[in-house]
Backbone as a chain_set.jsonl record, in Angstrom:
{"seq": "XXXXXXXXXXXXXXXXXXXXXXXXXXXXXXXXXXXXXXXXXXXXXXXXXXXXXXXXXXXXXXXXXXXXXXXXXXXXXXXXXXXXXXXXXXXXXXXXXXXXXXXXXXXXXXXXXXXXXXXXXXXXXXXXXXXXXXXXXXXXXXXXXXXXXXXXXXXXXXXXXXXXXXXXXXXXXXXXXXXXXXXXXXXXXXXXXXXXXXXXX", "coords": {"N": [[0.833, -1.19, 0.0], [0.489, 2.308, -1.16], [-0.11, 5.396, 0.273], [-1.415, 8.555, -0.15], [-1.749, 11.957, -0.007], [-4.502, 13.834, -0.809], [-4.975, 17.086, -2.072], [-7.283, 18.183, -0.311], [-6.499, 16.802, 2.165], [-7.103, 14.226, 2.472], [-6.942, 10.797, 2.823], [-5.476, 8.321, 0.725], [-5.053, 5.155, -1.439], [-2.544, 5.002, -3.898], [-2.066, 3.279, -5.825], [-4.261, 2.05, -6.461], [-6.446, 3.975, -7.1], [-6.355, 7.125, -8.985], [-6.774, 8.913, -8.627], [-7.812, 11.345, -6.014], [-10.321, 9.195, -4.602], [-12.513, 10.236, -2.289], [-12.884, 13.411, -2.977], [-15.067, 15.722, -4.226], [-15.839, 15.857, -8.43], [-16.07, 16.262, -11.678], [-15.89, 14.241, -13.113], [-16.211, 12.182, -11.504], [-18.768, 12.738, -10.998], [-20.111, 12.44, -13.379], [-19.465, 9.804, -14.182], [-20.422, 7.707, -11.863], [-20.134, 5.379, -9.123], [-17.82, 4.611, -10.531], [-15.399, 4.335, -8.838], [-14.258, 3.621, -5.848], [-16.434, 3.237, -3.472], [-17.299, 2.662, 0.238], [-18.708, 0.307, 2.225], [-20.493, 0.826, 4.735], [-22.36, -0.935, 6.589], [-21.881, -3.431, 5.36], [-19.285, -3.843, 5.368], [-17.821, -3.988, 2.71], [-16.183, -3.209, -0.054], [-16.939, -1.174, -3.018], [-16.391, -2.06, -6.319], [-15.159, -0.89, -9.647], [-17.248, -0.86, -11.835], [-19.598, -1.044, -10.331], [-20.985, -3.557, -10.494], [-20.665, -5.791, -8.885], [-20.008, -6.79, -5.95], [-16.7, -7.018, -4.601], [-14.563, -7.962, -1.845], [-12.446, -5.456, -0.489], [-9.279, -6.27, 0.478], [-7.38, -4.834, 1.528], [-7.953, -2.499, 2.468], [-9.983, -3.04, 4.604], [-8.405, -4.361, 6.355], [-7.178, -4.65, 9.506], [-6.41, -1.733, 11.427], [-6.413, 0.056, 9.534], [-7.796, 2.397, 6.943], [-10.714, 4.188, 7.581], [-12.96, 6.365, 6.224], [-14.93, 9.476, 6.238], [-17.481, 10.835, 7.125], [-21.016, 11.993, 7.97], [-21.439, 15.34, 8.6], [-23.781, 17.909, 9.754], [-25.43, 19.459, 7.761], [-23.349, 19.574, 5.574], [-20.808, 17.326, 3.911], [-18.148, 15.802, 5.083], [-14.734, 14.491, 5.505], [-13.203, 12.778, 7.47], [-10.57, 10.904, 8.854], [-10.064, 7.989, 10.898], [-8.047, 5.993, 13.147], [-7.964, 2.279, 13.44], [-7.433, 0.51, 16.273], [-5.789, -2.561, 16.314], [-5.228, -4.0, 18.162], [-6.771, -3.694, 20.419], [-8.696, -3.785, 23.134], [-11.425, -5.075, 25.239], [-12.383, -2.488, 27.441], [-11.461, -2.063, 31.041], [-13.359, -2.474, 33.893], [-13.404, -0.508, 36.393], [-12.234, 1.364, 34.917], [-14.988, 2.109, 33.166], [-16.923, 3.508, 34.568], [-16.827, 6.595, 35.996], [-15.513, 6.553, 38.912], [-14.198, 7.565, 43.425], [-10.567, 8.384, 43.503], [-8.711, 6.163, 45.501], [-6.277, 5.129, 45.999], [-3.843, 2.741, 45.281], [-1.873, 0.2, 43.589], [0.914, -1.226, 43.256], [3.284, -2.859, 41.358], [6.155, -4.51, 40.449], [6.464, -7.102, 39.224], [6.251, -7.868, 36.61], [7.386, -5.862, 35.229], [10.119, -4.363, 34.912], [10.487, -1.391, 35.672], [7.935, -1.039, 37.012], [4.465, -1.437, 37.333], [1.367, 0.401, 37.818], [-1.361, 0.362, 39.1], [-4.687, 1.993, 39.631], [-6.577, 2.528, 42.401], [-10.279, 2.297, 43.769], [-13.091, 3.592, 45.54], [-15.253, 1.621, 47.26], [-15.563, -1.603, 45.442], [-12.861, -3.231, 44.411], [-12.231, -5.665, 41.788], [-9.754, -8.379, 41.05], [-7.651, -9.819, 38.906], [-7.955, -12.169, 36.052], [-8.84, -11.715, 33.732], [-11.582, -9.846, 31.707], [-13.764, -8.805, 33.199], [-13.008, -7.857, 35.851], [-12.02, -5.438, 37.59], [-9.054, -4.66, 38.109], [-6.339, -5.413, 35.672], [-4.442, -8.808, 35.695], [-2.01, -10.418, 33.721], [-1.655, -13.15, 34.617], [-0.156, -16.575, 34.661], [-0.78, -17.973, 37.003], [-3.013, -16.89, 38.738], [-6.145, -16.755, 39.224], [-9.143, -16.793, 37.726], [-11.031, -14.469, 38.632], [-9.594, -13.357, 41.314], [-9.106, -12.037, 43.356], [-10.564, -9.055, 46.046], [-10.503, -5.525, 46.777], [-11.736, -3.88, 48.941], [-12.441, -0.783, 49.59], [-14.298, 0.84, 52.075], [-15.287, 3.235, 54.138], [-12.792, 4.169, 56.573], [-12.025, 1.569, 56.293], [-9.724, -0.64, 54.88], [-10.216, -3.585, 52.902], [-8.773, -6.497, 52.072], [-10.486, -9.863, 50.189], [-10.196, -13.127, 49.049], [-11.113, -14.472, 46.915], [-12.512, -17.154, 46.667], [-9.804, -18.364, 45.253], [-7.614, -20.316, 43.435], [-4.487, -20.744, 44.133], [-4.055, -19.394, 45.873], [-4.408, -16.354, 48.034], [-1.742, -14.005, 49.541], [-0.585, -12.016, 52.529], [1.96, -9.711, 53.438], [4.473, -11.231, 55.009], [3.113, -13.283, 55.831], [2.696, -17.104, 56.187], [0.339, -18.797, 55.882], [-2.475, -19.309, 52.96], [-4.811, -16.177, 53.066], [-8.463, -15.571, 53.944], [-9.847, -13.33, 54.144], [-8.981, -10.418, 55.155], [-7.573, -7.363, 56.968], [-6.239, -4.308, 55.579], [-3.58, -2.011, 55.369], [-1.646, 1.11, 54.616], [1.14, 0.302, 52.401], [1.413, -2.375, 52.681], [1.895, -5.817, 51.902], [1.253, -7.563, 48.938], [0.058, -10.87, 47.48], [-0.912, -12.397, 44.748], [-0.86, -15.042, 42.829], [1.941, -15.054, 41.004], [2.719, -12.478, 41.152], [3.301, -10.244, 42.982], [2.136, -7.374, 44.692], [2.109, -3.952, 46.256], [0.528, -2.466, 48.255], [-0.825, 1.225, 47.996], [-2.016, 3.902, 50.082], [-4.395, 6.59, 49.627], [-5.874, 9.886, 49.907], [-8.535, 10.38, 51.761], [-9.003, 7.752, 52.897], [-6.175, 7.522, 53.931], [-6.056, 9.299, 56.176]], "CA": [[0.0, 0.0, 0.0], [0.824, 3.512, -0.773], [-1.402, 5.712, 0.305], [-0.894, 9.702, -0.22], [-2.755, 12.879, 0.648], [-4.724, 15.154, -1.806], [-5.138, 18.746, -1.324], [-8.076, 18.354, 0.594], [-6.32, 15.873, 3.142], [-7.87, 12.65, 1.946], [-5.735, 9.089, 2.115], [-5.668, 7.458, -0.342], [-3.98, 4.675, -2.097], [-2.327, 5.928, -5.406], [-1.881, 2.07, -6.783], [-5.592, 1.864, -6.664], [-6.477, 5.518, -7.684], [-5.319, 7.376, -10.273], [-6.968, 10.293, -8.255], [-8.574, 10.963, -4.73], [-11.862, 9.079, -4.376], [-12.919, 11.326, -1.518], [-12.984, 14.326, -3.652], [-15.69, 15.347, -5.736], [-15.237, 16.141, -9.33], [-17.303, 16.299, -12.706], [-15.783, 12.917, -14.057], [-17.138, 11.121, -10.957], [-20.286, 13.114, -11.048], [-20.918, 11.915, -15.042], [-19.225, 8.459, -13.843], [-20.405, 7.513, -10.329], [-19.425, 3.864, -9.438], [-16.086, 4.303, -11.248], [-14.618, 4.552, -7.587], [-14.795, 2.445, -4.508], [-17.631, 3.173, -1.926], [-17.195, 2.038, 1.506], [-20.279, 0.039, 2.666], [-20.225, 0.724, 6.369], [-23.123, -2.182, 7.228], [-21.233, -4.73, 5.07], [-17.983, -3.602, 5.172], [-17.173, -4.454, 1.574], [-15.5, -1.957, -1.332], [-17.544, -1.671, -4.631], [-14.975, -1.668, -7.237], [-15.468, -1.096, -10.618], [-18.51, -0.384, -11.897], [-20.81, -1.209, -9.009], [-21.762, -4.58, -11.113], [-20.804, -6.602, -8.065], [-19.453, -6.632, -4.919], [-15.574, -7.463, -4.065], [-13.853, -7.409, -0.996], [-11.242, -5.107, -1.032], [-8.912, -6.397, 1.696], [-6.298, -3.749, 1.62], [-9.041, -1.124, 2.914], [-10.412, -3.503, 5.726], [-7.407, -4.845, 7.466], [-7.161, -4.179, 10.79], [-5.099, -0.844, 10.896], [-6.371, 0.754, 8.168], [-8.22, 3.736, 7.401], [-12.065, 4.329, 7.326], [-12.995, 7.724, 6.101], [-15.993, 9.853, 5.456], [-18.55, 11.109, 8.266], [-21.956, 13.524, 7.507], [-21.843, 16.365, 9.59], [-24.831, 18.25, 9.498], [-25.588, 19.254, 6.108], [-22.23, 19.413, 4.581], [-19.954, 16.18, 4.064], [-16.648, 15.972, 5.473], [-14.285, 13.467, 5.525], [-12.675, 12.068, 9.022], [-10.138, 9.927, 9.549], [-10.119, 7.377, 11.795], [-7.455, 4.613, 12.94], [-8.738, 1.218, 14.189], [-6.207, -0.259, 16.816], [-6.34, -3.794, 16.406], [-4.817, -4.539, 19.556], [-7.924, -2.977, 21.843], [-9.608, -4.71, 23.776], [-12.783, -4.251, 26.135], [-11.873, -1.541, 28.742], [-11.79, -2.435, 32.364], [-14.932, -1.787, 34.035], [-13.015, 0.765, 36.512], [-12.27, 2.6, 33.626], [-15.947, 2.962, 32.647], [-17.614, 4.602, 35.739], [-15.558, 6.835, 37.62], [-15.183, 6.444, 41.067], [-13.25, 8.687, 43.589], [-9.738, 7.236, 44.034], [-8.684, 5.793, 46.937], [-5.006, 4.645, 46.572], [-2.817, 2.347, 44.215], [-1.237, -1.457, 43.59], [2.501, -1.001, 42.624], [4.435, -4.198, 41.328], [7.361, -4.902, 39.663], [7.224, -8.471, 38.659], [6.09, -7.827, 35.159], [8.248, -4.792, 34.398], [10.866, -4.093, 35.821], [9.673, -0.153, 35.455], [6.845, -1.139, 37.46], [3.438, -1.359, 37.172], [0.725, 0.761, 38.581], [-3.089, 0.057, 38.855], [-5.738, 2.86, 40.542], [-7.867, 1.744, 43.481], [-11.164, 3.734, 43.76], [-13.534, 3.551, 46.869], [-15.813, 0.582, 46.664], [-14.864, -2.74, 45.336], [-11.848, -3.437, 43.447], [-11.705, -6.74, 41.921], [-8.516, -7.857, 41.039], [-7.929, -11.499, 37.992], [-7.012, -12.505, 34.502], [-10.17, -11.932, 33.008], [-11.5, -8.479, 31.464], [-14.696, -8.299, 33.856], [-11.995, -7.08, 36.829], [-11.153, -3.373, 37.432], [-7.372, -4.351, 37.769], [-6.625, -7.039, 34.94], [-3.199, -9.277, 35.224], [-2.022, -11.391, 32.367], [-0.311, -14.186, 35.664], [-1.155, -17.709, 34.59], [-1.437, -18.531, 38.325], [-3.72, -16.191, 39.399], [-7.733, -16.732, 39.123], [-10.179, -15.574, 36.447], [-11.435, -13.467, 39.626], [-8.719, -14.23, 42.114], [-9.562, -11.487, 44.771], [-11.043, -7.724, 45.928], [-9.86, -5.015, 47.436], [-12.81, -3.075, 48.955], [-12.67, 0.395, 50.779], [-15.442, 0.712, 52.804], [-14.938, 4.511, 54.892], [-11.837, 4.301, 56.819], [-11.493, 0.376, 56.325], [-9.491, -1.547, 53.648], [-10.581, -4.723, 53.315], [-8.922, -7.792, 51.344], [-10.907, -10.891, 49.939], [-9.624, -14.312, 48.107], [-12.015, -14.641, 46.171], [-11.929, -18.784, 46.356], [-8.415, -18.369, 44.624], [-6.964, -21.286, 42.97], [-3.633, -20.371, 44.364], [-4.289, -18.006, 47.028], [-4.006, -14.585, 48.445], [-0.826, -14.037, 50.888], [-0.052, -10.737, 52.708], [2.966, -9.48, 54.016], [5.319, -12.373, 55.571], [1.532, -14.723, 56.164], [2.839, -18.635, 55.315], [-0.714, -19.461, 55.02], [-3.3, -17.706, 52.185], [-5.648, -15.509, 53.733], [-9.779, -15.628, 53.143], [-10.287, -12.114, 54.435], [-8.055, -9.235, 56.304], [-7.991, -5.789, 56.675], [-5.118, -3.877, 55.083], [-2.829, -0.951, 55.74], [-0.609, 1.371, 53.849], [2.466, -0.191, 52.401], [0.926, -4.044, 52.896], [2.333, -6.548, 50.051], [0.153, -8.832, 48.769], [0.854, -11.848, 46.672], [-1.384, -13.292, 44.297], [-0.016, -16.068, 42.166], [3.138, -14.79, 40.824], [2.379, -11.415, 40.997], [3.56, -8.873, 44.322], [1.511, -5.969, 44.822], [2.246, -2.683, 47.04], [-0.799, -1.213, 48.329], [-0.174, 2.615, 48.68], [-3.351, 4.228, 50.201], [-4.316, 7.563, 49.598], [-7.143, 10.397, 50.029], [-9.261, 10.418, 53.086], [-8.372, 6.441, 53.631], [-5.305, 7.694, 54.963], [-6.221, 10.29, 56.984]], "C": [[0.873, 1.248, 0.0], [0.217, 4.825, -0.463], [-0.605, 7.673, 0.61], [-2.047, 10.912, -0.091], [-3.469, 13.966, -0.706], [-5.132, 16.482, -1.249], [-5.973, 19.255, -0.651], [-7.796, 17.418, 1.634], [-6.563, 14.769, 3.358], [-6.828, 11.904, 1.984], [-6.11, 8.664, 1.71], [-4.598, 5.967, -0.831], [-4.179, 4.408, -3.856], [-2.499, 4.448, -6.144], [-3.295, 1.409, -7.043], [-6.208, 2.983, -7.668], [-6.313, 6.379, -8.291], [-5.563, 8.935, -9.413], [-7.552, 10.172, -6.839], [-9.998, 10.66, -4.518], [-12.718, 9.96, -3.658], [-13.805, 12.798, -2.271], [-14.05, 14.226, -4.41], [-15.278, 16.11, -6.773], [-16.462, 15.594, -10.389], [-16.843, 14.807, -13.015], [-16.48, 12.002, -13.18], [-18.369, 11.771, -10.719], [-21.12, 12.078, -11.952], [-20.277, 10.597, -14.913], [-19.794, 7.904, -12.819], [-20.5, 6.098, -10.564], [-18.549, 3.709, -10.041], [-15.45, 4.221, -9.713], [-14.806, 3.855, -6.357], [-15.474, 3.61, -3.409], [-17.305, 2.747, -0.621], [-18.725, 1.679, 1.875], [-20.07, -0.408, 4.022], [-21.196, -0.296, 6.793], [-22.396, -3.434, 6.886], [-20.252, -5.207, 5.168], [-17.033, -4.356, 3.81], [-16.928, -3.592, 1.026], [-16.568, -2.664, -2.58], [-16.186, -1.088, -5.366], [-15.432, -1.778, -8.539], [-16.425, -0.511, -10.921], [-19.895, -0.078, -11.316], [-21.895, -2.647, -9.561], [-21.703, -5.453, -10.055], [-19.884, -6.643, -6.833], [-17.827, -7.217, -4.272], [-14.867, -6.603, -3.171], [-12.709, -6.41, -0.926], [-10.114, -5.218, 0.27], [-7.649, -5.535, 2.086], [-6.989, -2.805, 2.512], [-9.359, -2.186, 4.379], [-9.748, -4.286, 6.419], [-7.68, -3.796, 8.368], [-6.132, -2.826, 10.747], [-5.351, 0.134, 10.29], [-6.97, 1.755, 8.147], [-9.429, 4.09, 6.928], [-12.275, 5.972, 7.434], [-14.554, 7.773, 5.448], [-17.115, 9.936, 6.617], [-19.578, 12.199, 7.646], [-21.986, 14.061, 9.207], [-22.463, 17.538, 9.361], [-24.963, 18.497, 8.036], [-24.481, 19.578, 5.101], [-21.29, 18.044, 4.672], [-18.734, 16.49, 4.506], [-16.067, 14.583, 5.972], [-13.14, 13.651, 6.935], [-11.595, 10.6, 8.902], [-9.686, 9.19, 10.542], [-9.205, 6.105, 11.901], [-8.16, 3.75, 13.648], [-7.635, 0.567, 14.61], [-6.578, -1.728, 16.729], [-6.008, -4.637, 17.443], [-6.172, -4.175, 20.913], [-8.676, -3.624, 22.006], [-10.719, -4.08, 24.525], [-12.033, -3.714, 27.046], [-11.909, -2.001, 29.913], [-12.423, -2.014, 33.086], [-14.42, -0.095, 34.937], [-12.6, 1.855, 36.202], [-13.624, 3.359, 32.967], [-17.19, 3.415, 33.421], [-16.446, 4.821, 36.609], [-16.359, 6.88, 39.097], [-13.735, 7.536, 41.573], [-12.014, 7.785, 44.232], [-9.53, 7.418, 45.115], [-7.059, 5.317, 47.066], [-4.394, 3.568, 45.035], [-2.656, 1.073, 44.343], [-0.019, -1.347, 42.935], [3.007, -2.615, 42.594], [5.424, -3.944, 40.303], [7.712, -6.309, 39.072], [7.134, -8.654, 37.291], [6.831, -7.263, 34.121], [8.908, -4.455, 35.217], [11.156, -1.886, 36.424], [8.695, 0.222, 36.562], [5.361, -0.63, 36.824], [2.186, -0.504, 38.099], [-0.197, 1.009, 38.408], [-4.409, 0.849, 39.877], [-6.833, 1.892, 41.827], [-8.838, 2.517, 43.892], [-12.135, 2.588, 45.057], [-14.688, 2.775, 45.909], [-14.887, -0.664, 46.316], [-13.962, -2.684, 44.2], [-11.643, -4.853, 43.193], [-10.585, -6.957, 40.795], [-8.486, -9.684, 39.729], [-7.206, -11.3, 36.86], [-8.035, -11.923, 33.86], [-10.417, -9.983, 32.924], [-12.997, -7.828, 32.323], [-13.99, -7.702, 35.059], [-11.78, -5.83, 36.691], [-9.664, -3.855, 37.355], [-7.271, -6.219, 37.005], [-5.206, -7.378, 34.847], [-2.899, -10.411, 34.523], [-0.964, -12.506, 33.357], [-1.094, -15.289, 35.617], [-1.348, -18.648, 36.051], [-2.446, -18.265, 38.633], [-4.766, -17.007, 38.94], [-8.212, -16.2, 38.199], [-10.371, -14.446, 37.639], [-10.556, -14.073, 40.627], [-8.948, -13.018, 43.467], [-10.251, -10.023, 44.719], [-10.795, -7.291, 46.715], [-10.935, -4.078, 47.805], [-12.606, -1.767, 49.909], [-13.764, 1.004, 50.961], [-15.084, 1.779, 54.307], [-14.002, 4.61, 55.107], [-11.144, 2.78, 56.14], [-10.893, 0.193, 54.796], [-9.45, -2.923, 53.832], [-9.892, -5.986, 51.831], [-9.658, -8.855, 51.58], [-10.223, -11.625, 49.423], [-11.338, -14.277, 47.937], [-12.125, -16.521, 46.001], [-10.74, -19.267, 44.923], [-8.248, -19.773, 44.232], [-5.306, -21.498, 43.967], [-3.199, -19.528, 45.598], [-4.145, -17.008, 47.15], [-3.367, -14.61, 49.758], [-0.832, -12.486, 51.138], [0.912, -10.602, 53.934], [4.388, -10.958, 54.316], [4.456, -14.113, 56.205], [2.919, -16.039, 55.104], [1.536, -19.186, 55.166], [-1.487, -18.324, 54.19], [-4.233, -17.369, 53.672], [-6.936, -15.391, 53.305], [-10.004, -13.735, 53.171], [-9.22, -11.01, 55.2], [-8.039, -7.66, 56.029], [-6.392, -5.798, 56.351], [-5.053, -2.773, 55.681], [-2.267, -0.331, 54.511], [0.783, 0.567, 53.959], [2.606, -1.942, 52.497], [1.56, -4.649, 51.347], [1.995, -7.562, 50.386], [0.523, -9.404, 47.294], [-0.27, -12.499, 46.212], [-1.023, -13.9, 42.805], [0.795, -15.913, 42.036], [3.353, -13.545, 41.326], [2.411, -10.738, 42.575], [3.518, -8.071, 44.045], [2.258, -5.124, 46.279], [0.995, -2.113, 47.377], [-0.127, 0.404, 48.963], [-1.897, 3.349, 49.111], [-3.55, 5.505, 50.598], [-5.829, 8.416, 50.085], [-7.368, 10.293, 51.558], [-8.842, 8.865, 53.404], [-7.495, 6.775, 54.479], [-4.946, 8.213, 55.557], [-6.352, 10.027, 58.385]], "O": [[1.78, 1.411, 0.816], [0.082, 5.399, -1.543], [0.367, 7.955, 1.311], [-3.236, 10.591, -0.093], [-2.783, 14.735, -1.379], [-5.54, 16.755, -0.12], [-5.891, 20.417, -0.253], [-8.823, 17.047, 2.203], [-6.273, 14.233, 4.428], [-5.822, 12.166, 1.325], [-7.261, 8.317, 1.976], [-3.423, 5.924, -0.469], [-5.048, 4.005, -4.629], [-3.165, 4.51, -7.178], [-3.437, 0.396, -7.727], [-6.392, 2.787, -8.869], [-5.313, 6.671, -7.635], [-4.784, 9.884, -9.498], [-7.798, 9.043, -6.413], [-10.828, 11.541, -4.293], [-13.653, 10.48, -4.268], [-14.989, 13.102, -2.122], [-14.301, 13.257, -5.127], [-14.479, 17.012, -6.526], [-17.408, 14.848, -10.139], [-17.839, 14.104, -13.19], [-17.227, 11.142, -13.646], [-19.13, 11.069, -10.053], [-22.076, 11.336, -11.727], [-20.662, 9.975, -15.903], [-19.296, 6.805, -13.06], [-20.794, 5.557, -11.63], [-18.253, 2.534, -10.258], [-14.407, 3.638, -10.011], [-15.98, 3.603, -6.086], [-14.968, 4.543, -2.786], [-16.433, 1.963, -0.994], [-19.685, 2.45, 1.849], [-19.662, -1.491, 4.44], [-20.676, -0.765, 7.805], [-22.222, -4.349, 7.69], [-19.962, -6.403, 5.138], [-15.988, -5.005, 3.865], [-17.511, -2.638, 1.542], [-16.87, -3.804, -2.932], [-15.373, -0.19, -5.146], [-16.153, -2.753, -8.752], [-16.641, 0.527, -10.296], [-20.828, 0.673, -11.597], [-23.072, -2.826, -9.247], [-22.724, -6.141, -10.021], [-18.716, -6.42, -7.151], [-17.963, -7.964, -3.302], [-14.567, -5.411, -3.245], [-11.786, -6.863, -1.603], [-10.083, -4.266, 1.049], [-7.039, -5.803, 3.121], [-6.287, -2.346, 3.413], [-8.676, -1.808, 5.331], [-10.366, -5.017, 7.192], [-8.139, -2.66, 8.253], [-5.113, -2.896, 10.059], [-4.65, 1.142, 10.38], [-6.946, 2.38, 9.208], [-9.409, 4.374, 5.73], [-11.913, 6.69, 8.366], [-15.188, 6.995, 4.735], [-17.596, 8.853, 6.949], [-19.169, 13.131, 6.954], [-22.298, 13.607, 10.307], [-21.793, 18.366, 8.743], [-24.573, 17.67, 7.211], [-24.731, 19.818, 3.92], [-21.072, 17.748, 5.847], [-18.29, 17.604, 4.23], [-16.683, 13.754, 6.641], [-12.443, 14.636, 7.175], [-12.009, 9.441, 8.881], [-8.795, 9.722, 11.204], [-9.343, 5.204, 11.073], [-8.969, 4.178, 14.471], [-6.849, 0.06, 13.811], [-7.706, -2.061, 17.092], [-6.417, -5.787, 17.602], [-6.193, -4.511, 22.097], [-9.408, -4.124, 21.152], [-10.969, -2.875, 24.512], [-11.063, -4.319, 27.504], [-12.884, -2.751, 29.861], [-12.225, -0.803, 33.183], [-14.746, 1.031, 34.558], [-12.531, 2.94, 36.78], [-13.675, 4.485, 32.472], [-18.285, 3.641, 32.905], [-15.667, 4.195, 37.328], [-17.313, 7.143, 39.829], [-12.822, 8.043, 40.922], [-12.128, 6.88, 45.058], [-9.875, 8.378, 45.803], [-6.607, 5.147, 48.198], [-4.667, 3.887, 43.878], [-3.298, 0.583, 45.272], [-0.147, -1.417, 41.712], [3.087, -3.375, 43.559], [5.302, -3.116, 39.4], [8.791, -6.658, 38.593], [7.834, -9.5, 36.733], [7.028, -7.578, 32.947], [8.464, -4.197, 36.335], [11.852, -1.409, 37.32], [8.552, 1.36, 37.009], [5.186, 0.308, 36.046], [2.134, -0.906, 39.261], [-0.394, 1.899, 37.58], [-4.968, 0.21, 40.768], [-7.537, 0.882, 41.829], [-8.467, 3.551, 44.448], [-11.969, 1.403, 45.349], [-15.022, 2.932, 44.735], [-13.741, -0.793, 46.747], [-14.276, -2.143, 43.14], [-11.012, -5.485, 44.04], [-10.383, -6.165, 39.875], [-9.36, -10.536, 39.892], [-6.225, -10.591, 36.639], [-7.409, -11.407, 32.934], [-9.86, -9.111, 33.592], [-13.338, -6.655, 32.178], [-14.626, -6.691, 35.357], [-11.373, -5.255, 35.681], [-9.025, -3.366, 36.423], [-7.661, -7.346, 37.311], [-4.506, -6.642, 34.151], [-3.566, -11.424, 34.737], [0.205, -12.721, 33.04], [-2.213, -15.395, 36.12], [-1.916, -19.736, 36.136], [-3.174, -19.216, 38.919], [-4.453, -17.984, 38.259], [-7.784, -15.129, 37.77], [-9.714, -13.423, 37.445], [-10.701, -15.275, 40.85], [-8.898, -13.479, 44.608], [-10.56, -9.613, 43.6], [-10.67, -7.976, 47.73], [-11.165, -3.295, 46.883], [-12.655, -1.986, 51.119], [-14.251, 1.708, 50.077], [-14.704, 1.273, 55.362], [-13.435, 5.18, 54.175], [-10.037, 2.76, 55.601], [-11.378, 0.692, 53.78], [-8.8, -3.461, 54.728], [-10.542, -6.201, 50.808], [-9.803, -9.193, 52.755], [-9.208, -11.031, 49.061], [-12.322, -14.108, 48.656], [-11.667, -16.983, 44.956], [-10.827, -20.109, 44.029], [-8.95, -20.514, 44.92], [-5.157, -22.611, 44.471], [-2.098, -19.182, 46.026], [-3.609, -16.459, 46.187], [-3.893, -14.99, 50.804], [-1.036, -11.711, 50.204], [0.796, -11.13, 55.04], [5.061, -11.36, 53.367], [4.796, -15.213, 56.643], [3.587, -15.946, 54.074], [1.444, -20.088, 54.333], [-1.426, -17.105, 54.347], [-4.332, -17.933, 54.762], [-6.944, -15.061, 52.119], [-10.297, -13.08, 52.171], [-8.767, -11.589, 56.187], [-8.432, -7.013, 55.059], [-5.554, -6.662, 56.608], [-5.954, -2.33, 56.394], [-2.299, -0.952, 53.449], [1.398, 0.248, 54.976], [3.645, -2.595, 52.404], [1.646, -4.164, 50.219], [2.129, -8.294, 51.366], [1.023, -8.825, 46.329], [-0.821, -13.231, 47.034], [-0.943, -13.196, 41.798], [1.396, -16.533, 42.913], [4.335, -13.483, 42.066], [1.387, -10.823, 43.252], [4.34, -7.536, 43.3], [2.845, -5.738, 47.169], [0.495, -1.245, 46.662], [0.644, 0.663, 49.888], [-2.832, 3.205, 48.324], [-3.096, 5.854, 51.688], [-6.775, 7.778, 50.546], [-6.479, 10.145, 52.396], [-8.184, 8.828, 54.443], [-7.668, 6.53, 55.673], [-3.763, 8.141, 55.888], [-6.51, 10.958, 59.176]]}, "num_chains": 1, "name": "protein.A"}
């Protein structure tokens, strides 16, 4: 693919194109269907004449670039990338809550890692229904929750596979209250709780 800009900002690709589809112009006025369409329900390219429908898989790879939005009564063209890496969001990402404090580790990155804790329940797994999601093939689909509840912080095991340790504990733990600075261990994975806001007042 080479795909290049015309003077109204349009991408295109030239090895398809001889000109910018986007654009209008008298030849595709007195032609229409000489040029590929985008059919946003089907997601197929008309090509050609508009006699029949072929994919055009250059245009609908993942990646690529979907153009062309109506905004109010004039057209204008938008482009848009599509990450193909994105996944569903993590639910504590899609209602805020007021935070409450942090989960710091380092076993993943040596950079560290650091995951928000907001008042209410925090549950904690592999799985993308969790507010904090870790990719540790020990852990649990739902392997525990971290709930702050006024002053209190409260860990759960969630009936862990593996368990939930904290601090220097040799056995797991079903339930315990936490502190600032507590390190908690589930499957591979050592957390930091740092606890902020009114919690640690």
């Amino acid at each position: 693919m080479a795909y290049q800009k015309c003077k109204n900002g349009h991408a295109y690709d030239d090895k398809i194109h001889a000109a910018c589809p986007y654009c209008p112009s008298a030849e595709k006025e007195a032609f229409a269907g000489n040029y590929a369409e985008k059919s946003v329900d089907t997601e197929e390219t008309w090509i050609g004449d508009g006699s029949e429908p072929q994919l055009d898989t250059e245009a609908t790879l993942a990646g690529d670039y979907i153009a062309g939005q109506e905004e109010g009564d004039a057209k204008t063209d938008r482009t848009m990338y599509v990450d193909p890496k994105a996944g569903e969001m993590p639910k504590a990402q899609k209602a805020k809550r007021k935070l409450a404090g942090w989960l710091i580790s380092f076993t993943w990155d040596e950079n560290g890692d650091g995951f928000p804790l907001y008042f209410g329940k925090n549950e904690i797994g592999r799985v993308h229904a969790n507010d904090i999601i870790i990719n540790d093939p020990a852990m649990s689909n739902h392997h525990g929750t971290i709930l702050f509840r006024g002053s209190d912080v409260i860990l759960n095991d969630d009936l862990s596979t593996s368990g939930t340790y904290v601090n220097d504990m040799s056995k797991p733990v079903d339930k315990v209250m936490l502190k600032d600075n507590d390190l908690i261990k589930m499957g591979q994975t050592l957390f930091k709780i740092k606890v902020i806001g009114e919690v640690a007042l």
